[in-house]
CHARMM internal coordinates of N, CA and C (Angstrom, degrees):
IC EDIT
DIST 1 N 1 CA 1.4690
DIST 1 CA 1 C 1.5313
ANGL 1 N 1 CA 1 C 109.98
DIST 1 C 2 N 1.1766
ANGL 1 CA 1 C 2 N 104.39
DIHE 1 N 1 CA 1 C 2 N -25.91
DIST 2 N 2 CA 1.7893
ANGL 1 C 2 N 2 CA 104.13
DIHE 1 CA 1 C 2 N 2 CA -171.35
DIST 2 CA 2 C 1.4099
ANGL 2 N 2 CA 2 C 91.47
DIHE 1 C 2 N 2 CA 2 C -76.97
DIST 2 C 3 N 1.3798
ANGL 2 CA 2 C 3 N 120.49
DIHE 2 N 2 CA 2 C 3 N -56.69
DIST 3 N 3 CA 1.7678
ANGL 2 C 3 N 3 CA 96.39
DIHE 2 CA 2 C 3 N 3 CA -165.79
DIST 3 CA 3 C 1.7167
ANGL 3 N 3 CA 3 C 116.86
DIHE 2 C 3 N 3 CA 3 C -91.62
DIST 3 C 4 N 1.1899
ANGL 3 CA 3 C 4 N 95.94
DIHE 3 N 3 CA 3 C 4 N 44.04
DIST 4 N 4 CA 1.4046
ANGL 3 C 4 N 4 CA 101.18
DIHE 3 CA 3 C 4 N 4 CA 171.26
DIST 4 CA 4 C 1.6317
ANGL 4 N 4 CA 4 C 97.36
DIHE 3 C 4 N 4 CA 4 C -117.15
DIST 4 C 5 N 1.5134
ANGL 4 CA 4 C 5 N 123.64
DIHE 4 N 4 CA 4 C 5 N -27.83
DIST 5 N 5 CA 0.9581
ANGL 4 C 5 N 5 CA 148.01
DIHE 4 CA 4 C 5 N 5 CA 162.45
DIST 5 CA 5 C 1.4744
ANGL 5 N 5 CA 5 C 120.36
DIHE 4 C 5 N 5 CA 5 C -48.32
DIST 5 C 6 N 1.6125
ANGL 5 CA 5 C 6 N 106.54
DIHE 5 N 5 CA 5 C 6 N -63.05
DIST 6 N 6 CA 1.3792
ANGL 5 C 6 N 6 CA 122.20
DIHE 5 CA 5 C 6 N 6 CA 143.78
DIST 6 CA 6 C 1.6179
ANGL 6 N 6 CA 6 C 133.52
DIHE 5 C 6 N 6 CA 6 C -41.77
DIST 6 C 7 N 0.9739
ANGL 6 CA 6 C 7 N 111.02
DIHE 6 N 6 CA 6 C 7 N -36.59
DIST 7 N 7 CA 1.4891
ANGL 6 C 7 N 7 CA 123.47
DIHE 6 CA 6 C 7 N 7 CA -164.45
DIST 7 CA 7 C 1.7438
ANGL 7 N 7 CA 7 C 111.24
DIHE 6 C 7 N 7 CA 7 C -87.53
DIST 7 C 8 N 1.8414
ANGL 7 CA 7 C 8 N 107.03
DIHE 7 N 7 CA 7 C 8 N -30.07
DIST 8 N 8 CA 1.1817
ANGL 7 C 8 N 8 CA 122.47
DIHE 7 CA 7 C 8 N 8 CA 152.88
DIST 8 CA 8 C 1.1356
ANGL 8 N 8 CA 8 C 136.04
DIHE 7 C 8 N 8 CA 8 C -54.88
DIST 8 C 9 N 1.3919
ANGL 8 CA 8 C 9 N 107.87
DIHE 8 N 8 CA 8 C 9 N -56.28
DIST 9 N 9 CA 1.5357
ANGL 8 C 9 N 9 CA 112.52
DIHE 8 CA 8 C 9 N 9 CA 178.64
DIST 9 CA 9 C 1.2819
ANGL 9 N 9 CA 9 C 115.77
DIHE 8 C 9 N 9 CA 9 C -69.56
DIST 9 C 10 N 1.8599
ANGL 9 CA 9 C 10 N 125.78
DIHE 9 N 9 CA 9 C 10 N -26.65
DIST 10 N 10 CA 1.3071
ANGL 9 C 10 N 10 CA 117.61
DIHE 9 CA 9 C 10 N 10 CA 166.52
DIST 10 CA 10 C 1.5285
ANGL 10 N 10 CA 10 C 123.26
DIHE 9 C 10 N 10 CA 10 C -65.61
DIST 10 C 11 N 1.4497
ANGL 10 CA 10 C 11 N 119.82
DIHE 10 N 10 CA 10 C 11 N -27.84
DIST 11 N 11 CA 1.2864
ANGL 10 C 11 N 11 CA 135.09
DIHE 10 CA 10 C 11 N 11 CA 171.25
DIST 11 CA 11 C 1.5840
ANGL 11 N 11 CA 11 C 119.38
DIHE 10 C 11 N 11 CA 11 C -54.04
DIST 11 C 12 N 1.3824
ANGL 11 CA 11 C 12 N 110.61
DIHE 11 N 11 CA 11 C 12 N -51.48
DIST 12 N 12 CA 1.5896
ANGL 11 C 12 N 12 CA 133.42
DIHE 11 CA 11 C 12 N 12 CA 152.43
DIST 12 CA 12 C 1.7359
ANGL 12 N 12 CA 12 C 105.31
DIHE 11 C 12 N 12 CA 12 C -37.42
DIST 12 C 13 N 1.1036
ANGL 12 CA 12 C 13 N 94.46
DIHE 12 N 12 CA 12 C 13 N -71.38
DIST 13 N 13 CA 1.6682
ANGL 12 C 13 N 13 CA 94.71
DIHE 12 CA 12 C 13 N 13 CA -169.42
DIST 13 CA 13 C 1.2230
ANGL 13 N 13 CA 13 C 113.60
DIHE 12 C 13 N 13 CA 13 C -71.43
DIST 13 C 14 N 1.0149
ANGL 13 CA 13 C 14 N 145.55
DIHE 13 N 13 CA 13 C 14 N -47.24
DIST 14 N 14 CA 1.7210
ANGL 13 C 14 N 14 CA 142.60
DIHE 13 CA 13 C 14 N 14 CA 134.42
DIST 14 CA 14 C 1.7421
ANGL 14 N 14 CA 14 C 104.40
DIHE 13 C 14 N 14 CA 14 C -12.33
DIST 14 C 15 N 1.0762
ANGL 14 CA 14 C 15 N 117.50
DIHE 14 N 14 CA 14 C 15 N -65.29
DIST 15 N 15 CA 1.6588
ANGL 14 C 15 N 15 CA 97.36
DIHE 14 CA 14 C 15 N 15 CA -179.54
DIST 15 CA 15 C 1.3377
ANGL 15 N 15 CA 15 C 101.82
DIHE 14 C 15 N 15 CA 15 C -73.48
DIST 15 C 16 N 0.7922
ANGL 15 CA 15 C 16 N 134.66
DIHE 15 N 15 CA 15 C 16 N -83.86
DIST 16 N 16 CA 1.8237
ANGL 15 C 16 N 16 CA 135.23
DIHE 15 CA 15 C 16 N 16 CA -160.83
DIST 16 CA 16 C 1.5843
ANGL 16 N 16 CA 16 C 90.51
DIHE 15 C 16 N 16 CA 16 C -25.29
DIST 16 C 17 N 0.8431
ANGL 16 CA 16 C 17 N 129.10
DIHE 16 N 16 CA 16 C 17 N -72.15
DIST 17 N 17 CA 1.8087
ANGL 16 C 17 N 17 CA 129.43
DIHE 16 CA 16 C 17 N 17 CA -175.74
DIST 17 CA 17 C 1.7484
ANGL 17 N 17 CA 17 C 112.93
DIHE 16 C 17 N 17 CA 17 C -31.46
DIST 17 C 18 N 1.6193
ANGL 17 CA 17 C 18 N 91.35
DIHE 17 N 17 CA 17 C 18 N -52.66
DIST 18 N 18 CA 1.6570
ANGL 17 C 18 N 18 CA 100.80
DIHE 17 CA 17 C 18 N 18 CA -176.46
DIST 18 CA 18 C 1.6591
ANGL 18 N 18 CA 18 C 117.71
DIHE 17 C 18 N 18 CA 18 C -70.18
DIST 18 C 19 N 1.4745
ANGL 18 CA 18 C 19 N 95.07
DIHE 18 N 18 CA 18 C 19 N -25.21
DIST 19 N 19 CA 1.7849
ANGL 18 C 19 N 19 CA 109.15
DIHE 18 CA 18 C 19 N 19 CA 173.83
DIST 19 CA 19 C 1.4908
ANGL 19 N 19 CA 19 C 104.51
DIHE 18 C 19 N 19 CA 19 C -69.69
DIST 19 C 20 N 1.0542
ANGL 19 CA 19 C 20 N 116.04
DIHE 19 N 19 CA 19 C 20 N -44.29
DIST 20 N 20 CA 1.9168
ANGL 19 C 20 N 20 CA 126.55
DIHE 19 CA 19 C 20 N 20 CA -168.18
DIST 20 CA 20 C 1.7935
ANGL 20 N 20 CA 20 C 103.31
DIHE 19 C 20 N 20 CA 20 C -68.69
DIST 20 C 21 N 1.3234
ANGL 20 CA 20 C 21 N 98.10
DIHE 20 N 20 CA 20 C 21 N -41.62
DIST 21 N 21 CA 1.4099
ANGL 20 C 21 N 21 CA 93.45
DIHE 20 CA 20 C 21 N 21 CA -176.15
DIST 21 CA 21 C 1.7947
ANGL 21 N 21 CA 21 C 110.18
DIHE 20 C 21 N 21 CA 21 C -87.85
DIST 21 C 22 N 1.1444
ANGL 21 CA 21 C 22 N 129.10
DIHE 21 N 21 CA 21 C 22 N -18.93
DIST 22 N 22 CA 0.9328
ANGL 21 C 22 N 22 CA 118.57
DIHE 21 CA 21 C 22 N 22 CA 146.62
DIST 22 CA 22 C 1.7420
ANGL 22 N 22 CA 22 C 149.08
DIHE 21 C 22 N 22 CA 22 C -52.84
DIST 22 C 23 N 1.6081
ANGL 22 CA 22 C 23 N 91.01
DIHE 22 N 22 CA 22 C 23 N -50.21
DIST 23 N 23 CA 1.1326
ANGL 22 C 23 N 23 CA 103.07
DIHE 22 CA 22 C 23 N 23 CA 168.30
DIST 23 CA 23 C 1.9179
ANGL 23 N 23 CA 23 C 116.79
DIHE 22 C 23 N 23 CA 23 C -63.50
DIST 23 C 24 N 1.6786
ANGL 23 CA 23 C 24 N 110.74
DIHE 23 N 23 CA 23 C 24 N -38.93
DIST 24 N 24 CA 1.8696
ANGL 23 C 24 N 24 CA 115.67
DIHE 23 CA 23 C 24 N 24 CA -178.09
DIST 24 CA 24 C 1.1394
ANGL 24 N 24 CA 24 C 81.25
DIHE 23 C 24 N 24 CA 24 C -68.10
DIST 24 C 25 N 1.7392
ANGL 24 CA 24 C 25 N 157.81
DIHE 24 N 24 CA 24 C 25 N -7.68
DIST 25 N 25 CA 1.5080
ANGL 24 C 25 N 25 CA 109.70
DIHE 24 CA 24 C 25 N 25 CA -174.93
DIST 25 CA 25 C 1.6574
ANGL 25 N 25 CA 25 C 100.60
DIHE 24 C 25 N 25 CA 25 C -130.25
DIST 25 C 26 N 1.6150
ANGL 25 CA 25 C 26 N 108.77
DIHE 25 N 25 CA 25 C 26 N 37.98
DIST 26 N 26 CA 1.5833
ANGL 25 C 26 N 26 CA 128.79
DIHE 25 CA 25 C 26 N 26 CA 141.11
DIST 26 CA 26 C 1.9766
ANGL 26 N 26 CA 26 C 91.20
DIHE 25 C 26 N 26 CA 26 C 88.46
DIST 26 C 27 N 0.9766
ANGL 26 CA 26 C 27 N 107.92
DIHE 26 N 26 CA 26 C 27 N 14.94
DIST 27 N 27 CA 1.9710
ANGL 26 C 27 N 27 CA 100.65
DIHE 26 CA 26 C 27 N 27 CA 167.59
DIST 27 CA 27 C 1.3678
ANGL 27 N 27 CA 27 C 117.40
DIHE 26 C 27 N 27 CA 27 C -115.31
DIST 27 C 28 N 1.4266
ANGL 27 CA 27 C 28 N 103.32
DIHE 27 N 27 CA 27 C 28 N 72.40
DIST 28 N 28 CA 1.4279
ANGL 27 C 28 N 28 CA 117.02
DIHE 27 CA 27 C 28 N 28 CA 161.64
DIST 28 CA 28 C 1.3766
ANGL 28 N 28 CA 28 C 113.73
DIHE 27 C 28 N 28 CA 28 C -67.03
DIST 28 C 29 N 1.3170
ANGL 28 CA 28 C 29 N 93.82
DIHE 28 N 28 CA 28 C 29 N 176.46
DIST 29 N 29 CA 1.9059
ANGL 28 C 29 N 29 CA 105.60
DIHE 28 CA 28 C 29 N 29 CA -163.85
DIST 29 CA 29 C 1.5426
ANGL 29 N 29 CA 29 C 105.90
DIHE 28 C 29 N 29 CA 29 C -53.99
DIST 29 C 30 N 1.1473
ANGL 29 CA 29 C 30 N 103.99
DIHE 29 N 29 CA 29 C 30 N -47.96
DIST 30 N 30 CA 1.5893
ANGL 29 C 30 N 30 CA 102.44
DIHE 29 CA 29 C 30 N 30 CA -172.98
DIST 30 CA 30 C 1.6074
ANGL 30 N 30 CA 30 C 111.67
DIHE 29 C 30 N 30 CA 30 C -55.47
DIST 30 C 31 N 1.4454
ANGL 30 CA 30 C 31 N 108.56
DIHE 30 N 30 CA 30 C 31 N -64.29
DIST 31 N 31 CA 1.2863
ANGL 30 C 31 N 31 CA 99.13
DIHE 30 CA 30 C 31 N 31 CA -174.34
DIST 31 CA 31 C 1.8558
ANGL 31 N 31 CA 31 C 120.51
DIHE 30 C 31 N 31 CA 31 C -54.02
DIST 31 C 32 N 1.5430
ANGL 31 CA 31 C 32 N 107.92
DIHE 31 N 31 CA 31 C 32 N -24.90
DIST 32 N 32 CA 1.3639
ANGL 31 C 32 N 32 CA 108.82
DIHE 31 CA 31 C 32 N 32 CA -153.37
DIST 32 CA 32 C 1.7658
ANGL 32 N 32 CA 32 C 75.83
DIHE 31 C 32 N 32 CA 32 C -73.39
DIST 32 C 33 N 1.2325
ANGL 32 CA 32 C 33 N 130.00
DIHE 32 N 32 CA 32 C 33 N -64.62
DIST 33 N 33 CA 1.2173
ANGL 32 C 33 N 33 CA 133.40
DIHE 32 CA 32 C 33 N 33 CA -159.42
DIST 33 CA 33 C 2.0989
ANGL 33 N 33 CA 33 C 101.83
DIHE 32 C 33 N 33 CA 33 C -51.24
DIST 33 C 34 N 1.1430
ANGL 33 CA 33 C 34 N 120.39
DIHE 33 N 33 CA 33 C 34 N -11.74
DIST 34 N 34 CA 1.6644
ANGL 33 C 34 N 34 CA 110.00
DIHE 33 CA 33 C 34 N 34 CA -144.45
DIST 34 CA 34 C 1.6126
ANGL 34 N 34 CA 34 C 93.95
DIHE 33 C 34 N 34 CA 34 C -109.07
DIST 34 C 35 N 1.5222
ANGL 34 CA 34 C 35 N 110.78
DIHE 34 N 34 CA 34 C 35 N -12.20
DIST 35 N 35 CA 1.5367
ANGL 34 C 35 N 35 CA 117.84
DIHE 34 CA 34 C 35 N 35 CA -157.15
DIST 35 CA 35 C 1.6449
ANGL 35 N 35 CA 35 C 107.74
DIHE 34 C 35 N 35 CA 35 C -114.49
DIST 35 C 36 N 1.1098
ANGL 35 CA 35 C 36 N 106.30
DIHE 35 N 35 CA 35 C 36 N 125.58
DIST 36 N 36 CA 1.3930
ANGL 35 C 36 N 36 CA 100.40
DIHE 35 CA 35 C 36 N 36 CA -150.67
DIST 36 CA 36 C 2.2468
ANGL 36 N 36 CA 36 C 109.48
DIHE 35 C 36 N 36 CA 36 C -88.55
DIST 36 C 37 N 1.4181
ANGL 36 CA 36 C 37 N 82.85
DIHE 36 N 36 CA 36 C 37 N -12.24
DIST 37 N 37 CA 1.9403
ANGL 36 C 37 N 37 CA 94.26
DIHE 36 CA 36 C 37 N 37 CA 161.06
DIST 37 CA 37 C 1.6459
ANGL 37 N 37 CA 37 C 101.48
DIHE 36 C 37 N 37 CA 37 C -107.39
DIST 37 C 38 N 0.7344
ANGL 37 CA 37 C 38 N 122.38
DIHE 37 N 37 CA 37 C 38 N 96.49
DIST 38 N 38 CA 1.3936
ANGL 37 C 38 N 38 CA 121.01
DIHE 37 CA 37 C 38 N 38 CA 160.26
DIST 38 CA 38 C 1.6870
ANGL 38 N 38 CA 38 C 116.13
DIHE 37 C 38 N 38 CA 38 C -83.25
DIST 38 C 39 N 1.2377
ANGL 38 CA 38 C 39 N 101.99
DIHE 38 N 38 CA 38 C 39 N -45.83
DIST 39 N 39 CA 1.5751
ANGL 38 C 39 N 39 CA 117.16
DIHE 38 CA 38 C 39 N 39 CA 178.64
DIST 39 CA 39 C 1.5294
ANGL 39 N 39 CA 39 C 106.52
DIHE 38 C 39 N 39 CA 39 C -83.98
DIST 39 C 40 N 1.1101
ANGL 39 CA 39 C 40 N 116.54
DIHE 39 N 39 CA 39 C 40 N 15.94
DIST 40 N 40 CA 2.0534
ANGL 39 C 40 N 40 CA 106.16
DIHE 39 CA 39 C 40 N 40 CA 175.56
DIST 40 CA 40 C 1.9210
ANGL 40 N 40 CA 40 C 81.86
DIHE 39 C 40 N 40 CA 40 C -129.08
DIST 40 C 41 N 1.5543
ANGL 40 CA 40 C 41 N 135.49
DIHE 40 N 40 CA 40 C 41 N -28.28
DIST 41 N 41 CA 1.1697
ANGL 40 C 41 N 41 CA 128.79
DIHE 40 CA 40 C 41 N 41 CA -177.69
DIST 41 CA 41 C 2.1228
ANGL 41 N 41 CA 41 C 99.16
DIHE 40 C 41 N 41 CA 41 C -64.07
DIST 41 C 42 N 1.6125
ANGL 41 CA 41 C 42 N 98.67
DIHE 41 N 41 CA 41 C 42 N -41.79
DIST 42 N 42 CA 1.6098
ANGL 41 C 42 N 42 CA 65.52
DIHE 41 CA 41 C 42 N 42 CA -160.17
DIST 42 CA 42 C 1.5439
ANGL 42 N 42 CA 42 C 135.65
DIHE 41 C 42 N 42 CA 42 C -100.76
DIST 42 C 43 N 1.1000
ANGL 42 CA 42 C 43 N 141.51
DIHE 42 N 42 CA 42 C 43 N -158.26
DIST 43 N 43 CA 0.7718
ANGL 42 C 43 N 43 CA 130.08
DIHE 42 CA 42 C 43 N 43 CA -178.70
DIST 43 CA 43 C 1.6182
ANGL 43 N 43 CA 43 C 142.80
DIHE 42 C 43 N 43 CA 43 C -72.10
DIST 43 C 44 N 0.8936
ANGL 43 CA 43 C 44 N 119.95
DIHE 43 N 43 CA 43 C 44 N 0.93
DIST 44 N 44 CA 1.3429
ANGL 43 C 44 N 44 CA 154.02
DIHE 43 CA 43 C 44 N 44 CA 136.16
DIST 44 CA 44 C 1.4975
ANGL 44 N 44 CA 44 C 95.75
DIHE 43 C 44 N 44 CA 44 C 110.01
DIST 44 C 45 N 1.3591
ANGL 44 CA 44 C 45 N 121.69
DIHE 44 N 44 CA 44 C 45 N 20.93
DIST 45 N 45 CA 1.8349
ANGL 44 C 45 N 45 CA 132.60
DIHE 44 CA 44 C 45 N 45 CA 171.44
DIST 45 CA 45 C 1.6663
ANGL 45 N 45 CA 45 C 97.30
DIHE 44 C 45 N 45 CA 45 C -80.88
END
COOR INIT
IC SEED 1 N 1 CA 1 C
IC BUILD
């Protein structure tokens, strides 16, 4: 139970991180959803 426990909260923090860095480098939902290269716009990180 603990490392399922564990395994959650890293999953959590892995997105929140991936949301933050998305959002500081200006591709919020709208645009990511509105732009029809998303994958030739970014930076390939």
């Amino acid at each position: 139970m603990k490392m399922f426990l564990i395994s959650s909260a890293v999953a959590i923090i892995i997105a929140f991180v991936a949301y933050n860095v998305l959002i500081s480098t200006g591709m919020d939902t709208a645009s990511v959803y509105s732009s029809d290269n998303v994958r030739l716009t970014s930076n390939g990180s």
